[in-house]
Steps between C-alpha positions, in 0.01 A plus 500: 500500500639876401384863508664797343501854487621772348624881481674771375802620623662840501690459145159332363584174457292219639592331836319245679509188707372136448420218803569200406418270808509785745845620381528854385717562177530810327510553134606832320473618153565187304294201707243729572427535127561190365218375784299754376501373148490139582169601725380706190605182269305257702212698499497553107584088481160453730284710287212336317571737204910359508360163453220613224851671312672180486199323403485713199867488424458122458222547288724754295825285464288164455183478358575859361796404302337143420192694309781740306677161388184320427324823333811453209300202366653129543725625816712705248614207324482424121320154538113556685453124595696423727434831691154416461527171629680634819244787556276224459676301767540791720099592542426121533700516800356806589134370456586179789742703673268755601279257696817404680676732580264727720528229691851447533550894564227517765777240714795657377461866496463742234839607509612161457293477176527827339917436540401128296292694291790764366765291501446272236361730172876545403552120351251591246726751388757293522383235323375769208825614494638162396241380239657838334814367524405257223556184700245264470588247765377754758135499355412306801594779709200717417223300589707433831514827559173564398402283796711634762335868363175340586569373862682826556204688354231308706695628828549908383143557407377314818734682713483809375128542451444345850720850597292767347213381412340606819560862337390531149714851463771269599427267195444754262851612569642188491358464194631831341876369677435194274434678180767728553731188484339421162616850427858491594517160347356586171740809536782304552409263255457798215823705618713168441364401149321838342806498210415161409131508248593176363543321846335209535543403866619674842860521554750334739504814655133613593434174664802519683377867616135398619668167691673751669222710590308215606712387717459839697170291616699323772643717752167713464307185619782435789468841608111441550416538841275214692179573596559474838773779478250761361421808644171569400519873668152451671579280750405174370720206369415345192271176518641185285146309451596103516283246484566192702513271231540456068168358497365798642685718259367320194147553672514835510631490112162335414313758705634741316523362109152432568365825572290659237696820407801267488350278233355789312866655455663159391433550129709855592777311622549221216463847264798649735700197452474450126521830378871597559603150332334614180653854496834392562503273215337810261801694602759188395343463176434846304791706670927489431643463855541883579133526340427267854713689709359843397114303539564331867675847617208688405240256618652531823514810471142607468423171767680741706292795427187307512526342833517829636243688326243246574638438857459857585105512394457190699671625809269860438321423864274834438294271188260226617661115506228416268616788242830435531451100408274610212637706313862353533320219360391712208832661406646110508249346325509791202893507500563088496193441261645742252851410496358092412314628234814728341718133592246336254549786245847481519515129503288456222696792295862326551375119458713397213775720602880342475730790606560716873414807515810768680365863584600640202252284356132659370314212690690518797269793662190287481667229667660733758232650584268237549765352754497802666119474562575121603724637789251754591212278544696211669615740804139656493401133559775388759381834712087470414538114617689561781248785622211274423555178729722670772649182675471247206824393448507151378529537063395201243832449324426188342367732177824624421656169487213445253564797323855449440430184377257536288779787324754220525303317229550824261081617502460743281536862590105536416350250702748575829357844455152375453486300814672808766263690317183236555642452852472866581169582412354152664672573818407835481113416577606305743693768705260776412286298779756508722588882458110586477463301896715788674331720710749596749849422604472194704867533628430847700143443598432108522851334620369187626330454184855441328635150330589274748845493651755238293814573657545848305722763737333835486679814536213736546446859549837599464639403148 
């Protein structure tokens, strides 16, 4: 046990004395300082806002840099099957991870899992990085990696949603923190390879660069603090919900996948998962490789600004709940059904086209810009979504796995268009229903009528 205290003394320095055990020491100048900014350290490390930072620093250097390598169509690479067959791989493991792993992190700790979850997205870099080498006895490698990217995945988006989804501000900036990787990666991506118009894959380089950056993942997640060591600022520690047993956990799992409005939005989610697959794969086949760079850079780019826009009408607390969820339901719907039906314009328009087109191109700024509205609408989603179901944090992966598949067998352009585009519009009656049942934000007025507890950490009030 130790107290301290402090003072001035006549030349202005600070002088002051610490117990330790009933023993008096004094400390000028130098220890008095360097206490001082441990105390002020350890109070900045205890801050539910530190820990929502490094939670969005993961999803920057991770996930963030995954969707900029992704976004260049077949991982960057000059062959699209076998990166198709690992994304494939990757949201299979997702889709029975997922069930798993909540689990898993409700024993171990978030921390624990979020430090599993960024620490293995750089072998898929890796392993890209080596199928450009032009050895083919390490074709193996990507699907293996594509695995480990799965388990790894299952364990961020757990982790890290269990964190701040008790605080949908929270999400909505962990969301922007994501896209903003996209950015930098895409930026990266483009600043390494904008002299080459003929370029048919990434280089050495750029994957070299954004395995570096992902790495940054790690000691982000090892600086997390435990929920136990938060300092909420109110008084109150923060309650880890465990149930006594996994049977009990995959109870409360049915409870919940069984509720109404959770049915109702799973057409939404196998959209969500499909979607991206689809739009990746435009960008690999009508673009040169800068072409891609320039595209994913600015789809991140106006992700970026969407995610805000929308996430500052949502969080307007002077308009009605019920205002709010309508007309951001509006704005979505008009923005995402227009840029399918320009998709099937454009798809229809380059069908029996053989050649890439660079940015000095004519065609290019149709293409551009209807990748631009892509990026747009898919943040306007990720932040609408999130708003809409609050503490729903458990996704349907499986469709991606689907998706990726089904673009591993080389359907054409047309018909991958014409089912994201027949996916959007039936999910979209489906979630109308959903959007059209808010009256009034449950969270603030009604918190017992909430999902049930599954082992999710909640860091509320504070991030």
């Amino acid at each position: 046990m130790s107290n301290s205290s402090f003072k001035s003394d006549e030349k202005g320095g600070l002088k002051g004395s610490v117990q330790a055990q009933g023993i008096p020491v004094l400390l000028e100048n130098d220890g008095v300082q360097n206490i001082l900014e441990t105390r002020f350290l350890l109070e900045v490390f205890k801050r539910p806002m530190f820990a929502a930072f490094l939670v969005g620093v993961t999803a920057f250097a991770c996930p963030g840099m995954f969707s900029a390598l992704n976004g260049l169509g077949a991982g960057g690479t000059a062959e699209p099957t076998i990166s198709n067959i690992s994304n494939a791989v990757t949201f299979g493991t997702i889709a029975v991870g997922g069930f798993l792993t909540g689990t898993i992190t409700n024993q171990t700790g978030v921390k624990e899992s979020l430090l599993i979850g960024a620490g293995f997205y750089s072998p898929y870099a890796a392993a890209l990085y080596i199928s450009t080498q032009g050895n083919s006895n390490y074709k193996w490698f990507m699907p293996v990696s594509g695995f480990i990217l799965g388990v790894s995945a299952a364990f961020f988006w757990i982790a890290s949603s269990g964190i701040l989804l008790g605080k949908a501000m929270s999400m909505k900036k962990k969301i922007s923190l994501q896209h903003v990787g996209g950015l930098v990666g895409g930026a990266i991506s483009l600043g390494l390879n904008h002299t080459k118009p003929s370029s048919r894959s990434v280089t050495g380089g750029t994957l070299l660069a954004l395995t570096f950056v992902m790495l940054i993942g790690i000691p982000a997640a090892l600086l997390l603090p435990t929920p136990r060591q938060i300092n909420r600022g109110d008084g109150f520690k923060v309650d880890v919900f465990k149930q006594p047993s996994i049977w009990h956990e995959f109870a409360l799992l049915k409870q919940i996948i069984l509720r109404k409005d959770v049915l109702l939005l799973i057409p939404l989610f196998t959209y969500n998962q499909w979607y991206l697959s689809y739009q990746w794969n435009f960008n690999y086949s009508y673009f040169s490789f800068r072409g891609r760079a320039l595209n994913i850079f600015l789809f991140y780019l106006f992700g970026t600004i969407g995610a805000w826009i929308l996430g500052l009408f949502l969080d307007l607390q002077r308009v009605r709940t019920i205002t709010r969820a309508r007309s951001g339901f509006t704005v979505f719907s008009i923005i995402a059904g227009a840029s399918w039906i320009l998709g099937l314009v454009v798809e229809i328009q380059w069908k029996n086209t053989t050649r890439l087109y660079d940015w000095g191109d004519r065609e290019f700024g149709l293409g551009c810009f209807l990748f631009c509205l892509w990026g747009f609408m898919d943040a306007m989603y990720n932040a609408f979504v999130y708003w809409v179901v609050g503490t729903l944090s458990k996704k349907l992966m499986n469709c991606s796995a689907l998706a990726f598949a089904v673009f591993t067998k080389k359907a054409s352009g047309i018909a991958q268009c014409a089912i994201n585009t027949g996916l959007f519009f039936f999910s979209l009656t489906f979630f109308s229903v959903v959007v059209w049942r808010i009256k009034e934000d449950i969270s603030e007025k009604h918190p017992e009528e909430e999902f049930p507890q599954t082992g999710i950490v909640s860091f509320e009030d504070r991030l």
